[in-house]
N, C-alpha and C positions, 0 to 999 in steps of 0.2 A: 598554650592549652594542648591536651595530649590528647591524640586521637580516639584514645578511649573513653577518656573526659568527654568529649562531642560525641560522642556516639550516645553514652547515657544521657547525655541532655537530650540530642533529638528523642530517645526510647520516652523518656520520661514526659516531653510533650505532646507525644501521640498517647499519651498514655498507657503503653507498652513497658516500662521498667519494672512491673510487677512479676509480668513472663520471662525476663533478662535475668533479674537475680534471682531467677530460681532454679536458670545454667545457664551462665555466659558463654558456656560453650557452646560451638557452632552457630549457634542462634546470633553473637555479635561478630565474634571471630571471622565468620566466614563472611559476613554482610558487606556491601558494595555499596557506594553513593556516588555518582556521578550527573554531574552539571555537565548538558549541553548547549552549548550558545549557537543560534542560527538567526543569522541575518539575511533577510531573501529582498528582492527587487525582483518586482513582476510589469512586464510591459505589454500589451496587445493593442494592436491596430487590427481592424474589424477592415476588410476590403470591401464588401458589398454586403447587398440585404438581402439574400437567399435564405429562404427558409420563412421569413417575416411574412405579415399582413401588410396591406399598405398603408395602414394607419400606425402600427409598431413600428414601420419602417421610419417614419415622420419624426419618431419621439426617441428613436435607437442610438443606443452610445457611439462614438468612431472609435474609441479606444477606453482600456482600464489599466489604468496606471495606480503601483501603489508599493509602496517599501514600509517593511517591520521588522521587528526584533523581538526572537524568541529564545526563551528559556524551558529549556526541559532539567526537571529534576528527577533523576530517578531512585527509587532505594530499593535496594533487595539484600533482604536478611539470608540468614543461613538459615538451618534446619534444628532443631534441640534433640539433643541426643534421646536414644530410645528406638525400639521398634518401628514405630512412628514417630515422627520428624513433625513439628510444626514451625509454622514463618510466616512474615508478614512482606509483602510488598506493596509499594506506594508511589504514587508517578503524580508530581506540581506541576501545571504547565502553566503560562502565561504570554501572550503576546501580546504587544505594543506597539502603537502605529507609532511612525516616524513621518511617514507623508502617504497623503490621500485627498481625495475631493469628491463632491456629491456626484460630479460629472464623470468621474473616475474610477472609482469606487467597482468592488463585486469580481476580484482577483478570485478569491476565496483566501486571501491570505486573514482578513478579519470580518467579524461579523456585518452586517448591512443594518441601520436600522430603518424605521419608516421612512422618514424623509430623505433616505438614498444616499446621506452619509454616515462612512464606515467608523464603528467604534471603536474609543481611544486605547481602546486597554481588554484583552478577555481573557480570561482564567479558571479554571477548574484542577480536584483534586481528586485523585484517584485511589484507591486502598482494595488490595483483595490478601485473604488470606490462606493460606495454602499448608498442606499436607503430605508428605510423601512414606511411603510407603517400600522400599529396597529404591527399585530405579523407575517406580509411578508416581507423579506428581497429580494431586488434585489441587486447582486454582478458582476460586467465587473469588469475584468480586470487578475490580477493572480486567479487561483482557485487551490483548494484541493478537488478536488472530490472524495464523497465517496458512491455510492450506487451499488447495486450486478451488473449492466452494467459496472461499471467502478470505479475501486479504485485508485488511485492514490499509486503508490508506495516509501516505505521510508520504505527499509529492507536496506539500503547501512548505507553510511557516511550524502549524502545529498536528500531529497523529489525530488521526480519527481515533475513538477508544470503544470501547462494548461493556457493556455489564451484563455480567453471568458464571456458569462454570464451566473450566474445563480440564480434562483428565488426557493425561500422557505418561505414554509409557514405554519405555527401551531396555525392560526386563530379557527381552528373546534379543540375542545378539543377529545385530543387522536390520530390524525389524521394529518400526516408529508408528503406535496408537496413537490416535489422539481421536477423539469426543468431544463433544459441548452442547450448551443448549443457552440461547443469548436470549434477553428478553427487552433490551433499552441499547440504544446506542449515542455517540455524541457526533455529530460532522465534524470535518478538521476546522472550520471556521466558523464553529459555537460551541458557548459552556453550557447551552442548553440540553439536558437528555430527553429525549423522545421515543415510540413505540418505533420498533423495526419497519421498513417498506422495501419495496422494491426500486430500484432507479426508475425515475419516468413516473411516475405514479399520482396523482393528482390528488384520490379520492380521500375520505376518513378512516378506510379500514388501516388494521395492521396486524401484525402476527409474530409469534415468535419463529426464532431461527435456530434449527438442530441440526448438525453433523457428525460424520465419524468416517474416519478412513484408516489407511495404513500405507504407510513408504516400505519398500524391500532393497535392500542391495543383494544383487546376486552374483556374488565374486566381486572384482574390480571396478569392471565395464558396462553392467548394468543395473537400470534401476528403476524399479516397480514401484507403482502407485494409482491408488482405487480409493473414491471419496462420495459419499454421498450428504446432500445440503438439502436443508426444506425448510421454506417462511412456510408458515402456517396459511393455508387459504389462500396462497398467489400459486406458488409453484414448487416441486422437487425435482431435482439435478444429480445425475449421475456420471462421474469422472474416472477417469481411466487414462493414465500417462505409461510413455515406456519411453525411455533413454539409454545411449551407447554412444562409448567409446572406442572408438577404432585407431590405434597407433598406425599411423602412415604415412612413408615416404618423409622422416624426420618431423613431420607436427601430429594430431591429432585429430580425429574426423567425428563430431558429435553428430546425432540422430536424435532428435526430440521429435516425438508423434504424442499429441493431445486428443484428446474426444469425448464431447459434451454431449450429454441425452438430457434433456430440458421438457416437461409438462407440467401445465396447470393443474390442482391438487383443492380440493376441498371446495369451499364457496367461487374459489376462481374467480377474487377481485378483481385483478389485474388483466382480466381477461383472455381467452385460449392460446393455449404456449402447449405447442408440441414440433418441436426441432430437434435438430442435429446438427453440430457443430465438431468438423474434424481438421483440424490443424497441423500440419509437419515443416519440421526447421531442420536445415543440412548446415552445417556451420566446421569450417577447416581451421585449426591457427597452429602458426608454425612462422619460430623467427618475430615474435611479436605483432606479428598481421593476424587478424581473426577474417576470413570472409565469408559471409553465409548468405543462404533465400530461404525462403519457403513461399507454403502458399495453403489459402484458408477457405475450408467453402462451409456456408449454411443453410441447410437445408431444412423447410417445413414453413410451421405456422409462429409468427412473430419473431423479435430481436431475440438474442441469448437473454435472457435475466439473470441481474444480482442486485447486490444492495445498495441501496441507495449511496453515492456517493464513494463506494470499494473500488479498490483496485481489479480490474479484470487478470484473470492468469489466462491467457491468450499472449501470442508472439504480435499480437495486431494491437495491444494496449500502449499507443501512443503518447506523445507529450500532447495532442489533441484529440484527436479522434480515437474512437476504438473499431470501427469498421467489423460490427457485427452486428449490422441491420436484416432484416429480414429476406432470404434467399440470398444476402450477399455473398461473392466469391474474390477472396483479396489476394496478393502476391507482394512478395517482400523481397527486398536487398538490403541486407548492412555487411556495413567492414567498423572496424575495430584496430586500434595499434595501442601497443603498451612499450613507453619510451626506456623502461629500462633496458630493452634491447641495442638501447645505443646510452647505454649508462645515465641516462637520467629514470630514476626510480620513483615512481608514484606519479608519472605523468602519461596519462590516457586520454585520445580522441576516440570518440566512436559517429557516424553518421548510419542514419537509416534510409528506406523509404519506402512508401507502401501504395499499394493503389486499388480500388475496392468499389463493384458495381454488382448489383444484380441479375444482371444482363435482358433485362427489361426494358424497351423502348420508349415504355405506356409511363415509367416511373422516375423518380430524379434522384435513385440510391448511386449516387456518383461520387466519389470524393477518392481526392490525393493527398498526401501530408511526406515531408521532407524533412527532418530533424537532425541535428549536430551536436554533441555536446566535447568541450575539452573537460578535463577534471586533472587538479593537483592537490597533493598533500605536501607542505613543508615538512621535509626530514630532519632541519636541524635549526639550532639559533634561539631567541629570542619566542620565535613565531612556531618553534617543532609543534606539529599535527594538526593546524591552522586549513582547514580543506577546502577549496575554491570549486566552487561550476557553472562554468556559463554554455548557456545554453539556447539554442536559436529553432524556433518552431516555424515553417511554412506550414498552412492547411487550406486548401482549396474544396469548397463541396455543391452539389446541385440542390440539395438541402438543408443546407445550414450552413450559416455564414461564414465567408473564408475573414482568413487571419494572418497577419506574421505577428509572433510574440519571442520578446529575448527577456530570458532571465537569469539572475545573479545570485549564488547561494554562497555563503562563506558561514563554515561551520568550524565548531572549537569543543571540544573534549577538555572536561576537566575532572580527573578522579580524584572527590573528595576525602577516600578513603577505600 
């Protein structure tokens, strides 16, 4: 079967072979399909009952133990010739429990149901279609959002996804738009879509989620970026990054300084949010060693907010903790090596650690977290691009329960065309 043969089969069961033969050009030509396979084992031991009631305490898990297997489909067409460009992308996901128990259960790698065992199977299907215009792309439909207001998370088995639109644009050389306005989103560990929230957030409301920012590079060495985010009725968010490169003494000397401006906005669901949050990371590598610190303070009324369930863009977004509680002030350490320095290629350790209080005696914002990970990609053989990571989480806190958790991810790329 020829790969164009497949191609018009898939167009023609999405019902798309109407828009193909009326130019196969770029619109098939350029299209991509790609199968990801990710296998994850997830482990956590719970060390004590910090943070719990003592009736929660009674009935609390000691550990969540649970292994699946995920499939990511992706497809992305090209563009049809003309002034205007159209195309269609589409992302299958699925995941399958391999092992879990009701006792165990609540990794996030799958859904939970009532009676506290996790389901056998979840799947959803995503379609957005898209627009471009010289070098502006407009996108409705699923989204992968990635900028400091909002990242899209995919540390599980499967991506968190959004539905809505977004526009980008890299017309002005050097210089990256992007826009959106999100109205439903999905967790990594549900095919259910739901109204947007805030993390943390308990009650019935919810609201839509709008941004807009811009990245700059200015010459080589530096790089600019301004972003603003708003849920409807909880809170807007104002960001502001600047990054450098310094050549030094044979390696490189990076500068990353972040800073969040956070208030509550409209009805003020989620209750009063006016902070600040400013973060700076020093990081040297040279010879295969990366070593860096920084250090993180928050200042004002309530935690930083974002979305439920998102990635935070902060240097303090851990494999557990995120260490942006209210007035907190954290400090970091990591190092990094990448083995090709000593001819092995694709083979990287990285460890961190972090430590974060508010320096309040009256309160229990205390917590530390230690993290390791190895990471490899087979170069060659049978198994070439086969990607392994294992990874080992300590978390200690005064408010919420400490942990050690080790996890296993082996991922596989396969380009269907």
């Amino acid at each position: 079967m020829t790969t164009l043969f497949t191609q018009r089969a898939l167009f023609s069961f999405l019902g798309l072979l109407p828009l193909t033969s009326a130019s196969a050009e770029g619109f098939i030509n350029d299209s991509k399909l790609k199968l990801q396979l990710r296998n994850v084992y997830f482990n956590e031991n719970f060390r004590d009952e910090h943070g719990l009631s003592a009736r929660s305490a009674r009935t609390a898990k000691s550990e969540r133990t649970e292994w699946a297997q995920g499939f990511l489909l992706d497809y992305q067409s090209g563009f049809t010739p003309g002034t205007i460009g159209f195309g269609v992308d589409a992302l299958g996901l699925l995941g399958v429990k391999l092992d879990s128990g009701r006792g165990r259960s609540g990794t996030g790698l799958l859904p939970v149901h009532d009676d506290g065992r996790a389901a056998d199977e979840f799947a959803s299907l995503g379609m957005s279609a898209k627009a471009q215009l010289a070098k502006t792309t407009v996108k409705y439909g699923t989204l992968l959002p990635k900028t400091p207001v909002l990242i899209y998370n995919d540390a599980r088995l499967l991506p968190q996804t959004y539905q809505g639109t977004q526009i980008s644009s890299v017309d002005i050389e050097n210089l990256t738009l992007t826009g959106g306005y999100l109205d439903r989103f999905k967790l990594r560990d549900s095919s259910d879509s739901m109204p947007i929230v805030p993390d943390g957030y308990g009650g019935d409301k919810s609201g839509d989620f709008s941004y807009a920012g811009a990245e700059y590079k200015l010459g080589k060495s530096i790089r600019l970026s301004y972003f603003y985010g708003e849920l409807e009725n909880f809170y807007r968010q104002n960001f502001a990054g600047i990054q450098h490169d310094l050549p030094l003494g044979g390696g490189v000397l990076t500068s990353d300084l972040r800073y969040f401006n956070s208030v509550d906005t409209g009805s003020a669901y989620g209750g009063k949010i006016d902070n600040n949050m400013l973060s700076g990371q020093l990081s040297y590598a040279i010879s295969g060693h990366t070593f860096g610190g920084g250090y993180q303070t928050l200042d004002g009324d309530a935690s930083l907010p974002y979305i439920s369930g998102a990635t935070v863009y902060s240097f303090s977004n851990a494999g557990i903790g995120k260490f942006i509680e209210e007035d907190e002030k954290t400090w970091m350490l990591n190092y990094g090596y990448n083995f090709v320095a000593l001819g092995v290629p694709a083979l990287t350790f990285s460890t961190r650690y972090l430590s974060g209080n508010d320096g309040k005696s009256t309160t229990t914002v205390k917590e530390w977290e230690r993290d390791a990970e190895l990471a490899y990609v087979v170069q060659q053989g049978t198994f070439k691009g086969l990607g392994v990571r294992l990874r080992n989480y300590v978390y200690r806190s005064e408010y919420s329960r400490g942990r050690d958790s080790n996890r296993i991810y082996f991922t596989y790329d396969i380009a269907l065309w």
